[in-house]
PQR file with spaces between the fields and no chain letter, atoms N, CA, C, O and H, PARSE charges and radii, in Angstrom:
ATOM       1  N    UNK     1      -8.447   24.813   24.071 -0.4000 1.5000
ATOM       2  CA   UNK     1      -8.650   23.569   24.749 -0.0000 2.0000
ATOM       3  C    UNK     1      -7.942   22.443   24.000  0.5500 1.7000
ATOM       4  O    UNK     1      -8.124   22.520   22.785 -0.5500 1.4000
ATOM       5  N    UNK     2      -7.154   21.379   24.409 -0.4000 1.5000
ATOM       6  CA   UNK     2      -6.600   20.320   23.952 -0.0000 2.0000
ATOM       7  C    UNK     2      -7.528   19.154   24.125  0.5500 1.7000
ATOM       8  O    UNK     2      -7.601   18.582   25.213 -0.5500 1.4000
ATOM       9  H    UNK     2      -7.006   21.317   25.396  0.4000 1.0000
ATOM      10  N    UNK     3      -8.206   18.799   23.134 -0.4000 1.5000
ATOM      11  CA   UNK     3      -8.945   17.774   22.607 -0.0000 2.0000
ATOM      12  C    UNK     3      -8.494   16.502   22.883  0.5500 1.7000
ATOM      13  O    UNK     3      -8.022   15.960   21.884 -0.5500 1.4000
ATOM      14  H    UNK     3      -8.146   19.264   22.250  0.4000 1.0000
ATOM      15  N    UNK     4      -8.464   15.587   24.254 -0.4000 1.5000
ATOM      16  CA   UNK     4      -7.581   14.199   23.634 -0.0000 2.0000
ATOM      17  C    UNK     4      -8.111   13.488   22.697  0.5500 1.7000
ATOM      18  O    UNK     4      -9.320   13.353   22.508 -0.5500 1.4000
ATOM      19  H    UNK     4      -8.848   16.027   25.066  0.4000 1.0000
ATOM      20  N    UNK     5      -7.100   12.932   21.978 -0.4000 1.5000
ATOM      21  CA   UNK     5      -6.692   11.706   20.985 -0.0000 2.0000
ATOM      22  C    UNK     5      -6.787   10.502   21.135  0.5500 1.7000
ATOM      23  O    UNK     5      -5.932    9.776   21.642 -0.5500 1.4000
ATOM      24  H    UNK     5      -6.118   13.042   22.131  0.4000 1.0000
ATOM      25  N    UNK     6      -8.320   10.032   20.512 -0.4000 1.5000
ATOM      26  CA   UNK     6      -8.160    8.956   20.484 -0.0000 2.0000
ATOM      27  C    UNK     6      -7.567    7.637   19.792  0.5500 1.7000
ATOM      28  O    UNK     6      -8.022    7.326   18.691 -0.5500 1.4000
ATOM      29  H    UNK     6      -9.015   10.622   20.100  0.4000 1.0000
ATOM      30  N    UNK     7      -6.566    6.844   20.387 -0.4000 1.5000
ATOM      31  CA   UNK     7      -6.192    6.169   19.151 -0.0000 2.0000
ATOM      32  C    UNK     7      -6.590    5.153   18.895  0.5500 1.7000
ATOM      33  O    UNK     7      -5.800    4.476   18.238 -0.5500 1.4000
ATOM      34  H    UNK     7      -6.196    7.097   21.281  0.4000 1.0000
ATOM      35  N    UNK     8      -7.589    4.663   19.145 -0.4000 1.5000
ATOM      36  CA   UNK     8      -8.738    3.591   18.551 -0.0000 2.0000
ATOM      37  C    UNK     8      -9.997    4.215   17.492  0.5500 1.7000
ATOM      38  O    UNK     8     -10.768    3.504   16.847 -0.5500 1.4000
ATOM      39  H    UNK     8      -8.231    5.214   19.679  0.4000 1.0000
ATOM      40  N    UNK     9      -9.981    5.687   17.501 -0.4000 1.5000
ATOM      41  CA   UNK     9     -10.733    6.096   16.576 -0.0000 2.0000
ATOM      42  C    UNK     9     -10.528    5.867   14.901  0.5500 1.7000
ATOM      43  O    UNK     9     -11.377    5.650   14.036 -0.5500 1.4000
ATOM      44  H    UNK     9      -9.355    6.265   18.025  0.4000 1.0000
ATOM      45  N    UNK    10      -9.153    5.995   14.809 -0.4000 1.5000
ATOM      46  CA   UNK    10      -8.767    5.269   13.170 -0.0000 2.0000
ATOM      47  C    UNK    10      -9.183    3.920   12.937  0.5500 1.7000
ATOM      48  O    UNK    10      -9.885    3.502   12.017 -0.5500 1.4000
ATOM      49  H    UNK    10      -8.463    6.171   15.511  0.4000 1.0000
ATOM      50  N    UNK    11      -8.652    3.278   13.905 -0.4000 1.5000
ATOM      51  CA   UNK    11      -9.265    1.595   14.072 -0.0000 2.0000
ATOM      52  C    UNK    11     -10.622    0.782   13.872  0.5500 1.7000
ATOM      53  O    UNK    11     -10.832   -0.428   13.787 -0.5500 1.4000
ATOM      54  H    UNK    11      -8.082    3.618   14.653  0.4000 1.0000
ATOM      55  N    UNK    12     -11.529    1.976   13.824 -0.4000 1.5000
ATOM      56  CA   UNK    12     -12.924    1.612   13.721 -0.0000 2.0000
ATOM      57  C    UNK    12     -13.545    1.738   12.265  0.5500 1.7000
ATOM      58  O    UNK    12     -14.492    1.198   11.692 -0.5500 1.4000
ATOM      59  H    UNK    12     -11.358    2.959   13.893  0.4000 1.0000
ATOM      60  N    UNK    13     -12.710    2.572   11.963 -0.4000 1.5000
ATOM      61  CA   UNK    13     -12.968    2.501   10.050 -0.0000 2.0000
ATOM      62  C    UNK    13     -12.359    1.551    9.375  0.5500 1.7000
ATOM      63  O    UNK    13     -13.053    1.091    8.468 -0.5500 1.4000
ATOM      64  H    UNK    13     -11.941    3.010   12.428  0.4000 1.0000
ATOM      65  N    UNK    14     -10.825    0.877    9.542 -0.4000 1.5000
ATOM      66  CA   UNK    14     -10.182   -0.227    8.841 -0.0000 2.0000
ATOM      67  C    UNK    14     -10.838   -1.173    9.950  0.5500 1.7000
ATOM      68  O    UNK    14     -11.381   -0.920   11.025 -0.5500 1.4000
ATOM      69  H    UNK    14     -10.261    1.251   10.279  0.4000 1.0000
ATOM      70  N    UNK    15     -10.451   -2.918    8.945 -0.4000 1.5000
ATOM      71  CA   UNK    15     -10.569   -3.707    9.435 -0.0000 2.0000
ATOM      72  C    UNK    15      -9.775   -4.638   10.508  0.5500 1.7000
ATOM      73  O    UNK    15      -8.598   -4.906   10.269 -0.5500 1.4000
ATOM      74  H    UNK    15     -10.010   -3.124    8.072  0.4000 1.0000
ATOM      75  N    UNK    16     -10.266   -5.032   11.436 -0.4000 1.5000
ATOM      76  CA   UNK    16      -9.787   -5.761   12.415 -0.0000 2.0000
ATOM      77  C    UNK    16      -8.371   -6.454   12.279  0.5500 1.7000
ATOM      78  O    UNK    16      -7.218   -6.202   12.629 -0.5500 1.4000
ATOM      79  H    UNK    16     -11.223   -4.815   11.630  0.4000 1.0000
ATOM      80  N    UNK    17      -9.187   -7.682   11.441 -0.4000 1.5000
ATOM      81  CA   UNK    17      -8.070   -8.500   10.702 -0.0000 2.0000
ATOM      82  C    UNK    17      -7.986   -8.464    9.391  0.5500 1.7000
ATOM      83  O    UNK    17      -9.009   -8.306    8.724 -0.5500 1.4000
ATOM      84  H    UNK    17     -10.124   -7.887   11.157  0.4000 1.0000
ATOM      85  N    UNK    18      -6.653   -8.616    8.756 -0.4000 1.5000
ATOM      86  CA   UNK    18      -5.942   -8.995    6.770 -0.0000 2.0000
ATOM      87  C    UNK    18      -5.361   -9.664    7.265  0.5500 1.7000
ATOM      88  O    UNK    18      -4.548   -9.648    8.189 -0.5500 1.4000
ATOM      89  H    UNK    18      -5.822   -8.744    9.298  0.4000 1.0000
ATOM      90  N    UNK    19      -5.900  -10.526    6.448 -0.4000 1.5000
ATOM      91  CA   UNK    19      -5.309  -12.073    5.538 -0.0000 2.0000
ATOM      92  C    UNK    19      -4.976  -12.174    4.244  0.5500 1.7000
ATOM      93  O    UNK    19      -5.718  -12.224    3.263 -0.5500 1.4000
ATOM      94  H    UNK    19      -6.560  -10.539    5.698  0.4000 1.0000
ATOM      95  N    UNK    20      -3.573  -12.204    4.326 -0.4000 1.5000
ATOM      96  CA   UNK    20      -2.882  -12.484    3.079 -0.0000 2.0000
ATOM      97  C    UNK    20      -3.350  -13.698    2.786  0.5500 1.7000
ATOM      98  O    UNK    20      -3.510  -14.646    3.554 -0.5500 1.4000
ATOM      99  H    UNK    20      -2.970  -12.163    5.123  0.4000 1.0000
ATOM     100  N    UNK    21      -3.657  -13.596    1.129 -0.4000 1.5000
ATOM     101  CA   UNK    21      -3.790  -15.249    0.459 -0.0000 2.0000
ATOM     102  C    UNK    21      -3.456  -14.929   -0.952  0.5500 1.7000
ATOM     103  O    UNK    21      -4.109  -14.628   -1.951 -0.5500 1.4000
ATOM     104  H    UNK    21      -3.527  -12.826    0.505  0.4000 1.0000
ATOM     105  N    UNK    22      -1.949  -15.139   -0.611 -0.4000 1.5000
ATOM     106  CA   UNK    22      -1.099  -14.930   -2.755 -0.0000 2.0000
ATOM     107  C    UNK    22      -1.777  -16.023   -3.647  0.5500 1.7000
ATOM     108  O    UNK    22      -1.660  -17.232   -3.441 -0.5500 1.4000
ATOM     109  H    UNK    22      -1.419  -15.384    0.201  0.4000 1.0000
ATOM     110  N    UNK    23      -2.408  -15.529   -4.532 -0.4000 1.5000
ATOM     111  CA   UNK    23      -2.955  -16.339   -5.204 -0.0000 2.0000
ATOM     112  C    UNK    23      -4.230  -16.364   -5.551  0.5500 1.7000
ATOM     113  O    UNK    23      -4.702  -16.636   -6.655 -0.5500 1.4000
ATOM     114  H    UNK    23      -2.503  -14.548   -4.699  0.4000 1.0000
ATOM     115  N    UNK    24      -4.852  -16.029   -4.434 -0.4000 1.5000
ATOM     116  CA   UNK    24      -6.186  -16.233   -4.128 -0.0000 2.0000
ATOM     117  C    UNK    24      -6.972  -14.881   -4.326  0.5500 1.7000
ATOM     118  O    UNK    24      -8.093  -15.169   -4.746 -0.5500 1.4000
ATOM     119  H    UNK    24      -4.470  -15.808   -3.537  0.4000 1.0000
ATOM     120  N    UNK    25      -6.874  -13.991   -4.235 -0.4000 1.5000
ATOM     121  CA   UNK    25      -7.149  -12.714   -4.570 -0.0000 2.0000
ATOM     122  C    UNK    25      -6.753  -11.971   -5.515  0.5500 1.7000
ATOM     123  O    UNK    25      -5.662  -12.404   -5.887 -0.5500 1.4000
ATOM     124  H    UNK    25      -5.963  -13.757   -3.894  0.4000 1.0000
ATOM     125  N    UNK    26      -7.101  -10.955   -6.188 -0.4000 1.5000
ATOM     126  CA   UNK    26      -6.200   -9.790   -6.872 -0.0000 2.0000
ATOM     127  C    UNK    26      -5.162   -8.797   -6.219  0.5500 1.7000
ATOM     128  O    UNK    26      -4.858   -8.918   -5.033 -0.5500 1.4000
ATOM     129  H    UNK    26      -7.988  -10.603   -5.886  0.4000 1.0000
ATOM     130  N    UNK    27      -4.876   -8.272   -6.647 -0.4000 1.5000
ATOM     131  CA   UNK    27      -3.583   -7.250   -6.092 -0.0000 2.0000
ATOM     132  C    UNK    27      -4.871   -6.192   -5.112  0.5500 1.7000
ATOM     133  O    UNK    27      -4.479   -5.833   -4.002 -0.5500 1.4000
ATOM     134  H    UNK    27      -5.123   -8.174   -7.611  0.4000 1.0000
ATOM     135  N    UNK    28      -6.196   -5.780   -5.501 -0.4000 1.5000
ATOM     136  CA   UNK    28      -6.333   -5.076   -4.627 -0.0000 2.0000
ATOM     137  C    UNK    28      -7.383   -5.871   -3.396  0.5500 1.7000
ATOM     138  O    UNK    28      -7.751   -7.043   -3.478 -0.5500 1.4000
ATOM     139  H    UNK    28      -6.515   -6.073   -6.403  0.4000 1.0000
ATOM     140  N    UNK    29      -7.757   -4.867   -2.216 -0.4000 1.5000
ATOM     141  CA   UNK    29      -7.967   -5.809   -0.970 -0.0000 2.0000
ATOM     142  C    UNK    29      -9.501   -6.404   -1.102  0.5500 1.7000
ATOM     143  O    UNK    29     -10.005   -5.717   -1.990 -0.5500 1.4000
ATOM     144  H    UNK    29      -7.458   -3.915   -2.149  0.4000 1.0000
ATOM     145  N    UNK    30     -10.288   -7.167   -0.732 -0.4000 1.5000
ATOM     146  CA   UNK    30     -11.277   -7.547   -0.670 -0.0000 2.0000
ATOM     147  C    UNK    30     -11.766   -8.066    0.603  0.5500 1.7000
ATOM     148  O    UNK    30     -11.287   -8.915    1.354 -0.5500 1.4000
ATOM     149  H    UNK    30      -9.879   -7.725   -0.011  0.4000 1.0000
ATOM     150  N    UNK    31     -12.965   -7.271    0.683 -0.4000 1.5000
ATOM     151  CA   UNK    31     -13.552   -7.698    1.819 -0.0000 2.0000
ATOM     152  C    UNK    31     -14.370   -9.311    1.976  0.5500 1.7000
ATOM     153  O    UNK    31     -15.050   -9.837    1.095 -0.5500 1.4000
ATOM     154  H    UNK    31     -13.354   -6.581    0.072  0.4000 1.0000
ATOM     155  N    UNK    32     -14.136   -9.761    3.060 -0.4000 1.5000
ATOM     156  CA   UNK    32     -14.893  -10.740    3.444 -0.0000 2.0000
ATOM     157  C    UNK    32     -16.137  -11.247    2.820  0.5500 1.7000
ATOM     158  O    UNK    32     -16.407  -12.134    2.010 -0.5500 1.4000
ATOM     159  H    UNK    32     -13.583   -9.333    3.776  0.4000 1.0000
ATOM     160  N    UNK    33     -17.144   -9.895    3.848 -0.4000 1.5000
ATOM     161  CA   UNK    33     -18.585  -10.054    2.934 -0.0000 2.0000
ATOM     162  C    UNK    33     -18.746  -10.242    1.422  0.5500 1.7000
ATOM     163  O    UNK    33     -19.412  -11.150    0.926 -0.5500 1.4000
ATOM     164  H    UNK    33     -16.926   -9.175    4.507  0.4000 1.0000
ATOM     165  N    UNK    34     -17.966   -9.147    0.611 -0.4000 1.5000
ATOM     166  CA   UNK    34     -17.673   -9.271   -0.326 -0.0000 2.0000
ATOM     167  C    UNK    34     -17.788  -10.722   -1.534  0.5500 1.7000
ATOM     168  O    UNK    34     -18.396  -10.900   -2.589 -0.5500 1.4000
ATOM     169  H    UNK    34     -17.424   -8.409    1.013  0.4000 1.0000
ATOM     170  N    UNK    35     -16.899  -11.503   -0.736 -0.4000 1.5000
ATOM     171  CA   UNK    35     -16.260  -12.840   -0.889 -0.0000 2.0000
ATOM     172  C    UNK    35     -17.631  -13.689   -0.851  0.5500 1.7000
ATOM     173  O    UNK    35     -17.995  -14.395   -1.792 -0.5500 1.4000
ATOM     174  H    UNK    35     -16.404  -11.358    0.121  0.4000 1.0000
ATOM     175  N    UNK    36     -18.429  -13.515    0.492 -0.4000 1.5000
ATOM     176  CA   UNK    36     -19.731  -14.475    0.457 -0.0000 2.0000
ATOM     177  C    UNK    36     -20.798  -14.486   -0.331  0.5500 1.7000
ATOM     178  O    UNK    36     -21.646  -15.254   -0.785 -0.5500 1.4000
ATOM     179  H    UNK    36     -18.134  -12.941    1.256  0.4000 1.0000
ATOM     180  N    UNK    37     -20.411  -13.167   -0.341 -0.4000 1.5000
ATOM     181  CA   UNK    37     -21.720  -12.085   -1.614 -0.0000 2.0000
ATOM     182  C    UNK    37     -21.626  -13.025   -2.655  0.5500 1.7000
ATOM     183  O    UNK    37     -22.511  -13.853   -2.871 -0.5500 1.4000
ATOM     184  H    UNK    37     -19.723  -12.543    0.028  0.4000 1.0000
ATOM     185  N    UNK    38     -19.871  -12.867   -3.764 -0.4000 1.5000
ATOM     186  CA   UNK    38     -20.382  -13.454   -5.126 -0.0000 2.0000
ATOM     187  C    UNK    38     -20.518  -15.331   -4.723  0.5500 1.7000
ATOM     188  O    UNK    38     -21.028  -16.086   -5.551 -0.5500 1.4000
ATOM     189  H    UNK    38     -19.152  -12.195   -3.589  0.4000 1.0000
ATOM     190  N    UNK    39     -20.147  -15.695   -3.780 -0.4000 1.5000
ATOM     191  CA   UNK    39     -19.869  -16.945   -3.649 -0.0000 2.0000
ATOM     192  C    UNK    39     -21.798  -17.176   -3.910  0.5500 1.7000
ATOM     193  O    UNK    39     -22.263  -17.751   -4.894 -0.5500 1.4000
ATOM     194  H    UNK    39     -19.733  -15.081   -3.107  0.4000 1.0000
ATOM     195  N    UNK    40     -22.465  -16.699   -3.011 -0.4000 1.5000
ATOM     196  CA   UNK    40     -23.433  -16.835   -2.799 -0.0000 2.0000
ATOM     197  C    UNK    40     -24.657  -16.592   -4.079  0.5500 1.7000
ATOM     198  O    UNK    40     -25.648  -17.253   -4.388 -0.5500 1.4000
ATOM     199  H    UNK    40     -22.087  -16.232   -2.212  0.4000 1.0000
ATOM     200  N    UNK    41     -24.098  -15.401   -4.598 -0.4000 1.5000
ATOM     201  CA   UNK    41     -24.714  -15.193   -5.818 -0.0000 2.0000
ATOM     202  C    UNK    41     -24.464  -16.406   -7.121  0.5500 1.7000
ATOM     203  O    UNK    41     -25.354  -16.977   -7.750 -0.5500 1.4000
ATOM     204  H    UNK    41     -23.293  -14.864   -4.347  0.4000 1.0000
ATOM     205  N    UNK    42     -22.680  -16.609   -7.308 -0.4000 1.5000
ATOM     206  CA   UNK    42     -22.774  -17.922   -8.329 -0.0000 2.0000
ATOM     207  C    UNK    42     -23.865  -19.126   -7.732  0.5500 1.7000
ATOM     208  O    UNK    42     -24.491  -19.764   -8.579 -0.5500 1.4000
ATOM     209  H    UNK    42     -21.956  -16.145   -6.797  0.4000 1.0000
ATOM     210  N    UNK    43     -24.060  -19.392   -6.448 -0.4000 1.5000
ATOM     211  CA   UNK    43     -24.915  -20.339   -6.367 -0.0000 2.0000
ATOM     212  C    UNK    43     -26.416  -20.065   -6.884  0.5500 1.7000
ATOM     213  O    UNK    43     -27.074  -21.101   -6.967 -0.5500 1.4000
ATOM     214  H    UNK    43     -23.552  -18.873   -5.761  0.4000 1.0000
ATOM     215  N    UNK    44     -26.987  -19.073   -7.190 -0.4000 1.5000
ATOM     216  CA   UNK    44     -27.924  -18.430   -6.954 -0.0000 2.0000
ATOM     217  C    UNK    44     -29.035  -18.354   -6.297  0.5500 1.7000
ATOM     218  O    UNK    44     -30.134  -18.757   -6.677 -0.5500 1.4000
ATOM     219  H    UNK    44     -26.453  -18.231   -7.122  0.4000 1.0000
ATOM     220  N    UNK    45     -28.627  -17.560   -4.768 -0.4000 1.5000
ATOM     221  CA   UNK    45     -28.631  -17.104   -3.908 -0.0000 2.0000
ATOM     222  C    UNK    45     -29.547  -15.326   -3.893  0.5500 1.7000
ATOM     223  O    UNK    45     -28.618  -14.537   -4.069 -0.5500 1.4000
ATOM     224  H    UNK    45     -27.734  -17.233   -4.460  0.4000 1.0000
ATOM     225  N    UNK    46     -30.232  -14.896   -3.826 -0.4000 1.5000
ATOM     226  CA   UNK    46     -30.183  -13.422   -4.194 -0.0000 2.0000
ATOM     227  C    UNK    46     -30.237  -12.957   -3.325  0.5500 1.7000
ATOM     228  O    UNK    46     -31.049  -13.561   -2.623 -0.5500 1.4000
ATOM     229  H    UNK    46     -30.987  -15.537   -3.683  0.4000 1.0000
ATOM     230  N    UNK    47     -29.460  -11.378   -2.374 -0.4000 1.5000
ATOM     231  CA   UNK    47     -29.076  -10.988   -2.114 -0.0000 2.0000
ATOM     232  C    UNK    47     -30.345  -10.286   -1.243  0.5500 1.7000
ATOM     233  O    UNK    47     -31.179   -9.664   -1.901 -0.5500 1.4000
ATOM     234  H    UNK    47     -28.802  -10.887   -2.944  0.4000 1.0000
ATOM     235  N    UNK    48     -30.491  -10.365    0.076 -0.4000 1.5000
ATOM     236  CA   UNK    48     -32.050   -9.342    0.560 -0.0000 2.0000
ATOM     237  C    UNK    48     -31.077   -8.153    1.329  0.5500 1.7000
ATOM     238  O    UNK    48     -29.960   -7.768    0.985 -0.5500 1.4000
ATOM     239  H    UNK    48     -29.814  -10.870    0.611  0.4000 1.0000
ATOM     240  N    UNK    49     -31.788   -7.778    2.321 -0.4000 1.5000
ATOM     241  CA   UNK    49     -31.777   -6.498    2.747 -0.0000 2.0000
ATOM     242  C    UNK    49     -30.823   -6.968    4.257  0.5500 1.7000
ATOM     243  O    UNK    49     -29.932   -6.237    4.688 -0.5500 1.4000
ATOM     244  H    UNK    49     -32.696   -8.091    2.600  0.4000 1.0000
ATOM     245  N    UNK    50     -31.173   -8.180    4.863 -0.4000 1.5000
ATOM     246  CA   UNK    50     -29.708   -8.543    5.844 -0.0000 2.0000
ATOM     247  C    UNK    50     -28.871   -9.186    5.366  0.5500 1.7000
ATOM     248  O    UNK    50     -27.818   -9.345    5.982 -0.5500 1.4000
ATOM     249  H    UNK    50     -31.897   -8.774    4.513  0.4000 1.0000
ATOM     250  N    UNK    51     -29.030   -9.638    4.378 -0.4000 1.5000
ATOM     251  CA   UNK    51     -27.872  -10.096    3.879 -0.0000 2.0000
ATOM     252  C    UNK    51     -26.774   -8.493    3.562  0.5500 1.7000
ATOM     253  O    UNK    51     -25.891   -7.997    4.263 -0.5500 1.4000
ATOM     254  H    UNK    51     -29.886   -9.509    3.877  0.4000 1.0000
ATOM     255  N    UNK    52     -27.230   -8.151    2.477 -0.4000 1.5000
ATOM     256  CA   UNK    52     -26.112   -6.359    2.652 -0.0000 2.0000
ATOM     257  C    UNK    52     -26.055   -6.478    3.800  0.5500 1.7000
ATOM     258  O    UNK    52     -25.247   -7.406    3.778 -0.5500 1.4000
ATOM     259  H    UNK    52     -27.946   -8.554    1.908  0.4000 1.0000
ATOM     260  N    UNK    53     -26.346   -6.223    5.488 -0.4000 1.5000
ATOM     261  CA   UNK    53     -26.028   -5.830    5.887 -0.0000 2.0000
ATOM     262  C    UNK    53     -24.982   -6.875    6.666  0.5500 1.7000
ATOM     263  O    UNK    53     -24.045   -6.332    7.250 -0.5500 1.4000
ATOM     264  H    UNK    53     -27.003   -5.468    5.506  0.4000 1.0000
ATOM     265  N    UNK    54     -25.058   -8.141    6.713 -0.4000 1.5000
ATOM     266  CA   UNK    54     -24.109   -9.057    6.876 -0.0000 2.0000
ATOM     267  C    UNK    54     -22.634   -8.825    5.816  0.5500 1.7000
ATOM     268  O    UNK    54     -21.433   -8.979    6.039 -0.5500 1.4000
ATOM     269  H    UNK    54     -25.820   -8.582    6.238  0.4000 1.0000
ATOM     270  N    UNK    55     -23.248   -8.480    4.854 -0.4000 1.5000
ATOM     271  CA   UNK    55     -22.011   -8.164    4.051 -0.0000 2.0000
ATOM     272  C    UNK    55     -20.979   -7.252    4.931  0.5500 1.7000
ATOM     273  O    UNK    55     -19.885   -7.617    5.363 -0.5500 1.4000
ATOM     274  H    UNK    55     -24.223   -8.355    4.673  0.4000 1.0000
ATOM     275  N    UNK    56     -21.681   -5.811    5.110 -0.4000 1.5000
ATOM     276  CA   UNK    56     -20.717   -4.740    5.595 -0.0000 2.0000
ATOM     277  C    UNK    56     -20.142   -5.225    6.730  0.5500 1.7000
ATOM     278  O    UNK    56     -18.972   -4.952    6.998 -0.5500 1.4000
ATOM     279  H    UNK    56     -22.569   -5.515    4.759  0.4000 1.0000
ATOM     280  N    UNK    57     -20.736   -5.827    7.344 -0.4000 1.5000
ATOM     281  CA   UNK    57     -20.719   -6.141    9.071 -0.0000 2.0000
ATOM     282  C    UNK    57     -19.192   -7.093    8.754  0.5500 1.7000
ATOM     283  O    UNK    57     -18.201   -6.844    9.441 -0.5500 1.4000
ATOM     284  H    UNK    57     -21.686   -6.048    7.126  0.4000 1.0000
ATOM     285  N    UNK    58     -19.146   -8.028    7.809 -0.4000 1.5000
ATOM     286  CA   UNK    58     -17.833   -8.883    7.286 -0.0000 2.0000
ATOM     287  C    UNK    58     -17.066   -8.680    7.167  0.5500 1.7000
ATOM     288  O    UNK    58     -16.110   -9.363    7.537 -0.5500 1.4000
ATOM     289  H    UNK    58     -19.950   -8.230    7.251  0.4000 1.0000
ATOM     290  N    UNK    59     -16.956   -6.919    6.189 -0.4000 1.5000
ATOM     291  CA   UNK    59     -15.976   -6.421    5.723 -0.0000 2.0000
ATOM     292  C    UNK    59     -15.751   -5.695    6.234  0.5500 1.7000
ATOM     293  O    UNK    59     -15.032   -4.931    5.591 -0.5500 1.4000
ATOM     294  H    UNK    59     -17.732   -6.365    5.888  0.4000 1.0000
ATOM     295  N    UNK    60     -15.983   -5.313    7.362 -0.4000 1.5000
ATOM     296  CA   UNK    60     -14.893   -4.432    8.353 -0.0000 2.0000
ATOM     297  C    UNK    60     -14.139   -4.988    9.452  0.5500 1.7000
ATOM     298  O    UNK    60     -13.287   -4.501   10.194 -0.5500 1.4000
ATOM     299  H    UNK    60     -16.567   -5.934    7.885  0.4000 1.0000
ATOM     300  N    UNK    61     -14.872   -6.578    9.336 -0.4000 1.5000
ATOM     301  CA   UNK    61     -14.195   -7.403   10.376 -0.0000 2.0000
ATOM     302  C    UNK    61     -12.843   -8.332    9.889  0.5500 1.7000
ATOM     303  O    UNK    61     -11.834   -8.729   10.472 -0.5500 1.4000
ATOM     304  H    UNK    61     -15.564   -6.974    8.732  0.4000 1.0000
ATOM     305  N    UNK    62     -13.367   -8.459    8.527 -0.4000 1.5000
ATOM     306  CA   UNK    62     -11.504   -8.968    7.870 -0.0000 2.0000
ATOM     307  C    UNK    62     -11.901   -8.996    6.604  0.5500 1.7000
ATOM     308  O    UNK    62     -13.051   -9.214    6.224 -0.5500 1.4000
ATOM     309  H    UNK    62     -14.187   -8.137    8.053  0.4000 1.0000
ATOM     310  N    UNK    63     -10.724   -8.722    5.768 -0.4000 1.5000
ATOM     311  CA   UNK    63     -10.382   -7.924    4.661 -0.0000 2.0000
ATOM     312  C    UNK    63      -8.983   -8.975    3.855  0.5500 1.7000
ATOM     313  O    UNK    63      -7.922   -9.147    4.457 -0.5500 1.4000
ATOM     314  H    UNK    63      -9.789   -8.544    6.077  0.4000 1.0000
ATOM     315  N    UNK    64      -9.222   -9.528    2.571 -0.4000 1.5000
ATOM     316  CA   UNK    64      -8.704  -10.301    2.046 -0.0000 2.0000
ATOM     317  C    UNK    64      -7.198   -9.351    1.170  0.5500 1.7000
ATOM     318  O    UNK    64      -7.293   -8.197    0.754 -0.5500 1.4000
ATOM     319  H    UNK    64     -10.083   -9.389    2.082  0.4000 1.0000
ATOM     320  N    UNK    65      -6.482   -9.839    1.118 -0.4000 1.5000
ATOM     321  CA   UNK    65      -5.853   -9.628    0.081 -0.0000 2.0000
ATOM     322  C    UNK    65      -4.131   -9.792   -0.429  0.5500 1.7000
ATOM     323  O    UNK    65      -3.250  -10.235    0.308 -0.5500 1.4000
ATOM     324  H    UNK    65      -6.405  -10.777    1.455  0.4000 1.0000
ATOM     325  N    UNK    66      -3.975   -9.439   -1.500 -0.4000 1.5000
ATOM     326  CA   UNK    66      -2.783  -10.573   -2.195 -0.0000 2.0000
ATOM     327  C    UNK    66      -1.432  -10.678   -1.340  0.5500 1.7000
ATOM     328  O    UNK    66      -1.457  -10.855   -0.122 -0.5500 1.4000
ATOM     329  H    UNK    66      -4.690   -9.079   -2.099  0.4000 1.0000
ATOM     330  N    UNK    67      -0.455  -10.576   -1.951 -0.4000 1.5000
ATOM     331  CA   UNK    67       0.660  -10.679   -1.779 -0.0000 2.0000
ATOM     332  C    UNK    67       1.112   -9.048   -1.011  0.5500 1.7000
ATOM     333  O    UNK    67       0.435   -8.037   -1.194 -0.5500 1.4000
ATOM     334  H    UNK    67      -0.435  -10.432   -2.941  0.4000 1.0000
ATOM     335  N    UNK    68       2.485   -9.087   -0.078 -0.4000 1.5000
ATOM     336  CA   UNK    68       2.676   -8.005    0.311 -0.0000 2.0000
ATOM     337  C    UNK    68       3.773   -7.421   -0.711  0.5500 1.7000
ATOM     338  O    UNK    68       4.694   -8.131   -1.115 -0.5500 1.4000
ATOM     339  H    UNK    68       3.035   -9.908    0.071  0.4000 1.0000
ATOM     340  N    UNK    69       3.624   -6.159   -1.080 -0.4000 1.5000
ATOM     341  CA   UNK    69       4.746   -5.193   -2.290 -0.0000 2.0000
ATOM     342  C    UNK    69       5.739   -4.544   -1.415  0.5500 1.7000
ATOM     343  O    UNK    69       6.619   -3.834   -1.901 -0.5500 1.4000
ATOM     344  H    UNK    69       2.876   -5.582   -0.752  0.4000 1.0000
């Protein structure tokens, strides 16, 4: 049997949108949530149980990172 192929199935594991910001990041990628997480934590902020899940929910929706190689 030939299985079709979906090609939105890869698409659902990476993120939506990357945003380059040289400068602003490290060489490797960073997620969104990520980003609010420590922002939120230097304020001190502590971290509950929707918040993680706001995190993940961030970082699959856009994904930071540096310069293109």
């Amino acid at each position: 049997m030939n299985t079709p192929i979906d090609p939105h199935a890869e698409q659902e594991n990476s993120p939506r949108h990357r945003v380059r910001l040289p400068g602003f990041t490290a060489d490797s990628a960073t997620g969104l949530g990520d980003v609010v997480k420590r922002a939120t934590s230097l304020l001190g902020i502590k971290p509950c149980g929707p918040c993680l899940a706001r995190a993940e929910r961030l970082n699959t929706w856009m994904v930071l990172s540096g310069p293109r190689k």
